[in-house]
N, C-alpha and C positions, 0 to 999 in steps of 0.2 A: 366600389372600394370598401365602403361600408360592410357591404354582404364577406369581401373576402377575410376582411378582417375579423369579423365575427366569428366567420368558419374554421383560420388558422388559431384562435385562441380558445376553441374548444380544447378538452383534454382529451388525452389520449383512448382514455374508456370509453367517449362518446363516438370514436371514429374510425377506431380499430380494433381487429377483432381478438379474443381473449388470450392470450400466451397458451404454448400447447403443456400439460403436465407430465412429461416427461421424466421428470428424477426423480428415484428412488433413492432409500435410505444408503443405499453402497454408491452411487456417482456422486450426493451429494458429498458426504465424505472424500472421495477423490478432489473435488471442487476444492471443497473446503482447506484439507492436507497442501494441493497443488497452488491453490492463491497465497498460502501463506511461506511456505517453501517457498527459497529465492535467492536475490539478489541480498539482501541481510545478512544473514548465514553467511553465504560466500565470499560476503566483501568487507565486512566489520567487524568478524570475527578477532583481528590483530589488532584494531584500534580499541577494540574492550579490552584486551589484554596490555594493551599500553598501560589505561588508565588505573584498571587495579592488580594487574600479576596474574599471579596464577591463579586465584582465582574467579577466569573470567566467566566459569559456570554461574557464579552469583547472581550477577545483572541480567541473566539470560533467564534467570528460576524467575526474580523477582518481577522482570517485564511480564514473566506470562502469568502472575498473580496477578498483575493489574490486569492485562488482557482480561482472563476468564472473571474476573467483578464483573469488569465492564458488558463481555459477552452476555452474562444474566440480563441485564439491563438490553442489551439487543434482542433477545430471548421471546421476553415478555413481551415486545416492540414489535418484531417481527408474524408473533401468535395471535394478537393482537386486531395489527394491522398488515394481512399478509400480499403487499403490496414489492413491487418492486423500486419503488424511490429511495428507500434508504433513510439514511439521516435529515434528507433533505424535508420527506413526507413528517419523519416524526418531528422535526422543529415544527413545520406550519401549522401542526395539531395541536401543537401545547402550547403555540404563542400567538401565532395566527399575525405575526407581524413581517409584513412580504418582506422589507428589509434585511430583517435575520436570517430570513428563511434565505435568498439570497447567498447571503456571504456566508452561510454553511454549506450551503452547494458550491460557490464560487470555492470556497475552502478546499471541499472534499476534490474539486477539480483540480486546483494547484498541488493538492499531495500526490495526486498521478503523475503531472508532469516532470516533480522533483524526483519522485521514486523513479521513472523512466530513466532520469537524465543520468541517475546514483546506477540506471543498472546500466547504461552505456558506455560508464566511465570504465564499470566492471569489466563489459566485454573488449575493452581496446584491452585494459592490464590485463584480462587473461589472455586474450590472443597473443600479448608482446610476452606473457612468461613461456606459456606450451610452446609456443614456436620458432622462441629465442630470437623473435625482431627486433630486442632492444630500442624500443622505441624511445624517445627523447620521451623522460617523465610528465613534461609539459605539455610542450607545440604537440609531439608525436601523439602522445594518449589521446589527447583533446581533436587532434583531425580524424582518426579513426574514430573515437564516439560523435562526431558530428558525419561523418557519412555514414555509420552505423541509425545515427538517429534519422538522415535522410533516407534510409533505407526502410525503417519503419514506417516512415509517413507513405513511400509508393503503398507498401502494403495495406495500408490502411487507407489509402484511396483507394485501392483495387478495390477493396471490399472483402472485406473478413467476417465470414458467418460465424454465429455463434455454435461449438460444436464440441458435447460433450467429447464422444468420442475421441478427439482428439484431447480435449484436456487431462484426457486419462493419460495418455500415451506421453504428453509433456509433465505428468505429475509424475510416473515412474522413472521416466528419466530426470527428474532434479534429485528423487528420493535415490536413485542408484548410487548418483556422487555422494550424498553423504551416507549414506550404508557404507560408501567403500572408505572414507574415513574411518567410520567408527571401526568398521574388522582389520584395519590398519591401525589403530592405536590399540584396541585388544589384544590384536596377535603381536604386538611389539611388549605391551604392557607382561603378556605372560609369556616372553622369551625372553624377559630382564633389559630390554631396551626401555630407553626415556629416562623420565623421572617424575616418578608417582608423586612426591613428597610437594611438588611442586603445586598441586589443587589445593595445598590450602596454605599457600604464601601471598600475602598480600604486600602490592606495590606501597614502597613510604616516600614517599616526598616532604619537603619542607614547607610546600606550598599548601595543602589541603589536610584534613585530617581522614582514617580511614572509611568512615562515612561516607562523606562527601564525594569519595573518590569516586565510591560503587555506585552513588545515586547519578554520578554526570555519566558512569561506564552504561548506567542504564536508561539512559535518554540514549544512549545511541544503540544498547539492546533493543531499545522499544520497536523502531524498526523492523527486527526481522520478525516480531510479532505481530504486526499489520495485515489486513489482507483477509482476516474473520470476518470482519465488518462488511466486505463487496459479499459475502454471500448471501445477506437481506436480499439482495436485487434481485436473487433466483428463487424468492418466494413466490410468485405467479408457474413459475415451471415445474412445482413442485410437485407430487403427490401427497396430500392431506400435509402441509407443510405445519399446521399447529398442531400437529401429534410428533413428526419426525423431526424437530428442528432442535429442539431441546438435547437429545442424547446424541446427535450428529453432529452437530458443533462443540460440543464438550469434551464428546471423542475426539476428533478433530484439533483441536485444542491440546489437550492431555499427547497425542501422538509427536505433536510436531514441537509441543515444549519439551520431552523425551530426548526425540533427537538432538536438539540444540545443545541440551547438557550434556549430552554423551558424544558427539563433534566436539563439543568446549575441549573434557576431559581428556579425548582423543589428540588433539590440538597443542594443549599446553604439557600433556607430555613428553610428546616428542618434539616439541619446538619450546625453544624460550619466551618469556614473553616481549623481549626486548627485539629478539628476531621475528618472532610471531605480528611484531606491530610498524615492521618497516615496510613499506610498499603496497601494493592494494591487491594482496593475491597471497592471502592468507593461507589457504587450504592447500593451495599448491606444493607449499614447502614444506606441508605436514605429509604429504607424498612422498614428495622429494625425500624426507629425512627416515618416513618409517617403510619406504617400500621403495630402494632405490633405484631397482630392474623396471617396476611400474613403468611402462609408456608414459609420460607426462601430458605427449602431446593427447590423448586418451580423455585423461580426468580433466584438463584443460577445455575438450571441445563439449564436454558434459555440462561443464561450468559457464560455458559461453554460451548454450543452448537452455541453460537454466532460468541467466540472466536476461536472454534474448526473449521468453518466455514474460518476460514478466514487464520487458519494459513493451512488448505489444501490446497484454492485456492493459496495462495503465494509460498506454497512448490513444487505444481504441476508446475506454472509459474515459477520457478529461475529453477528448472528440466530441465524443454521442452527449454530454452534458453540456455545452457551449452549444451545441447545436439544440437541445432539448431545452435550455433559458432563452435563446433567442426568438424559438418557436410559441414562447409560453411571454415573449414582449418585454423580459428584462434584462437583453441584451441588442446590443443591435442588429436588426434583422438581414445583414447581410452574413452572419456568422446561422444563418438557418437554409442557407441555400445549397441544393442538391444537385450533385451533379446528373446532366441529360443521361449522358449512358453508363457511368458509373453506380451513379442512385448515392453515390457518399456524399457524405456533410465535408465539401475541399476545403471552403473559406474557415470551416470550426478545423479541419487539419492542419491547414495550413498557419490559424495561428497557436494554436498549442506545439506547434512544430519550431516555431518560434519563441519563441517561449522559452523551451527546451535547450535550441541553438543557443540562447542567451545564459542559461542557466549554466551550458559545459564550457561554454569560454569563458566569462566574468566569475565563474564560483568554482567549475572543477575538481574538487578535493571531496572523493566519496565521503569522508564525515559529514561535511558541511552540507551536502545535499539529501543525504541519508538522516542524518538530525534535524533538518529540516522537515521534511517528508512526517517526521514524528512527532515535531513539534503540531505540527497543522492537524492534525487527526488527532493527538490530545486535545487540543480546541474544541473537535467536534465531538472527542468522547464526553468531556467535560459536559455538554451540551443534551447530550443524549441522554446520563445516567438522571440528571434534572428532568427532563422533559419527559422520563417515566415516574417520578413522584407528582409531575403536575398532571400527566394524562390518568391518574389512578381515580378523580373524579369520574370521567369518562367510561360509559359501560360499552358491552358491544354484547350481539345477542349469539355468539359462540365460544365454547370456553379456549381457553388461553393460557400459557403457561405464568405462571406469579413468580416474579423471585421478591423473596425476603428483602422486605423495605430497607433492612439495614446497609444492604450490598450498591443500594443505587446514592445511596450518601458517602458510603466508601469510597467507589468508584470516581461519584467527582471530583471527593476533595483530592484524591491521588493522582488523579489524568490532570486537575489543575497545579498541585502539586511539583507534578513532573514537565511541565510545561512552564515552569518558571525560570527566572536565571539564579534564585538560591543553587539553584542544582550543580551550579558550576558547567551548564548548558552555554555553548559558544556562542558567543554574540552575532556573529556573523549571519546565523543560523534567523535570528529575530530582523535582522535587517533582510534576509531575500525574504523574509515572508511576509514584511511588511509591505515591499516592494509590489509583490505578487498581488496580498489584499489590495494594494492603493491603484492598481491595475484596474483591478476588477469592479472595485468605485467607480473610478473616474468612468470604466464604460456603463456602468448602471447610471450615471449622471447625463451620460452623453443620450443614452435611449430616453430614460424620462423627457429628456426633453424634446428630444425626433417625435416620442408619442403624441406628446401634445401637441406638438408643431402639425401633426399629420392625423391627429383624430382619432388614434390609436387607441384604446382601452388596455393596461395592460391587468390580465387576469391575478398577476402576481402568485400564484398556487402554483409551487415547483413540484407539487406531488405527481405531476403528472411526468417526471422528467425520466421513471423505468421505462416509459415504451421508446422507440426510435423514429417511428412511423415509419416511413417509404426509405428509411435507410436498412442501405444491406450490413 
């Protein structure tokens, strides 16, 4: 027992063999564009327009000024150490305290399963607008994203390779639908349809003042700008990934912040924002209104296959990490078992599957699970832009790309910032993720003590959490 244990709390560099380097500067770009394109965009567009009018371009600029700080800050991190752990690797390097280290991974996990649940909810509303099921805005949404979410977990039992290829072919189809917005709000904008005047009216309430409004509009912008951060992971697959990483992601970046303002613009001029923010199927009704002949059901099955897109990648990801902590002994080691003929991690699917189920029945309301989702990843970004002024002691004997010390102080106080409730951030939003965290304790509690009860060693180094080992 001794010998087995020894051998399952090796890392992964000790026991398997090196990722193959496969991407080039154009797939990672694809990667990058296609993680970040999504469920955000698609499904929050009208609740930012809720909060500040028409000008729901703002919140959309402003998120991706935080993004790209923060991104420098991964930049330097990923040049650095071109590892595929992520967040998880760079906490244990700047703190070296397995606790944090931990509930940053535990973190980066629960923002997968929120984001999944935020695109499930997406794919019942879009299926009910394209195909006019009129689904009950409750019970109906909520049974459709819960067999859509059971649909994701067979998939992800079967076993889902990693496959650029294919990610190509899902990143063109999410960028199609919003292309086909924006040449819908152009060609309406210069046939005298809409109303341009509209981008620069700001929502007034009695409640908050204009500030404030933009800053809560962009705790839920922040969201569709997620998803830069999963491309660390594919620093092992990389070619020369500290030469290409830097102008790829910035591109990357730059492209998909583009689109979002020009969807916004597209968005709030042919739709109100008052209409623009009722129901969870925003984009649809910017169809509906600038191009009326359009097939809806069309741009609908785009938007479902966008969303569908994005809640696999996240489900596969918060998967392979429960299974990669419990493999590494700080979780319980029945959430590390393999299936015989499948080779997937069922026990780690089956409870982030869970998880998930809980999340579309007790929370349901894409703000709420989509503001969540951003809250937990400002935590982590918070974390991150720190842990690159404390690794700057730190040498390594290849060079690496630097960003300007000013931008990783920027970045935190802004990701911490943004992650407060001054923001006028819903509360709701702090209670599931407290929920989520207090989860994820009480199982780091449960293990520490199975360890020692059982003679366990736990390694506590989650940098080893990019490989999968014997999972397909």
């Amino acid at each position: 027992m001794a010998n087995a244990a020894s051998a399952t709390s090796k890392t992964g560099a000790e026991i398997e063999p090196s990722l193959h380097r496969v991407m080039g500067p154009w797939l990672l770009l694809l990667f990058i564009v296609g993680d970040i394109l999504g469920t955000g965009i698609y499904a929050l567009t009208g609740q930012v327009a809720k909060q500040v009018g028409g000008v729901v371009w703002l919140p959309f600029l402003i998120a991706f000024v935080v993004a790209v700080v923060t991104a420098f800050s991964y930049l330097e991190l990923v040049t650095k150490y071109p590892k595929a752990a992520g967040a998880a690797l760079y906490t244990h390097k700047a703190f070296g305290i397995h606790f944090i280290t931990f509930i940053v991974a535990f973190t980066v996990m629960c923002s997968g399963i929120t984001s999944a649940s935020t695109a499930s909810r997406a794919f019942a509303a879009n299926l009910s607008g394209a195909f006019q099921l009129n689904l009950e805005a409750g019970i109906g949404i909520s049974l459709v994203g819960l067999a859509f979410m059971a649909l994701v977990a067979i998939i992800n039992f079967r076993g889902v390779g990693e496959s650029v290829k294919a990610n190509v072919v899902l990143t063109m189809v999410e960028l199609t639908g919003l292309l086909i917005i924006i040449f819908i709000g152009l060609w309406a904008i210069a046939g005298g349809q809409g109303d341009v005047s509209r981008i620069t009216q700001f929502a007034s309430t009695p409640d908050s003042s204009i500030f404030w409004s933009v800053m809560a509009a962009t705790t839920l912008a922040f969201f569709a700008m997620v998803g830069f951060e999963d491309s660390v992971n594919m620093a092992e697959e990389c070619k020369n990934p500290s030469g290409i990483f830097p102008k790829v992601l910035l591109t990357g970046l730059l492209i998909t912040g583009l689109i979002y303002v020009l969807v916004s613009i597209s968005s709030i001029t042919l739709v109100s924002p008052a209409e623009l923010g009722e129901g969870e199927t925003p984009l649809l009704k910017v169809v509906q209104a600038g191009a009326p002949g359009f097939p809806i059901w069309i741009f609908g099955f785009i938007t479902m296959f966008a969303v569908a897109n994005s809640a696999l990648i996240n489900m596969l990801m918060a998967s392979r990490l429960v299974y990669g902590m419990s493999r590494e002994h700080v979780l319980p080691p029945l959430f590390g078992k393999v299936h015989p003929t499948r080779r997937t991690p069922y026990w780690a699917i089956g409870f982030t599957t869970l998880l998930a189920f809980g999340l579309i029945l007790f929370v349901g309301e894409v703000p709420a699970l989509g503001g969540t989702t951003a809250l937990l990843l400002l935590f982590v970004f918070t974390i991150v832009n720190v842990a690159v002024l404390v690794l700057r002691r730190e040498k390594v004997e290849h060079d690496h790309f630097r960003t300007p010390t000013l931008l990783p102080i920027v970045g935190a106080i802004s990701c911490a910032f943004f992650a407060g409730p001054w923001t006028g951030r819903d509360p709701v939003q702090y209670k599931i993720a407290g929920v989520l965290i207090a989860v994820g304790v009480v199982l780091w509690v449960v293990t520490v003590l199975v360890n020692r009860a059982t003679g366990v060693q736990s390694t506590g180094d989650l940098s080893a959490l990019g490989g999968d080992g014997p999972v397909n």
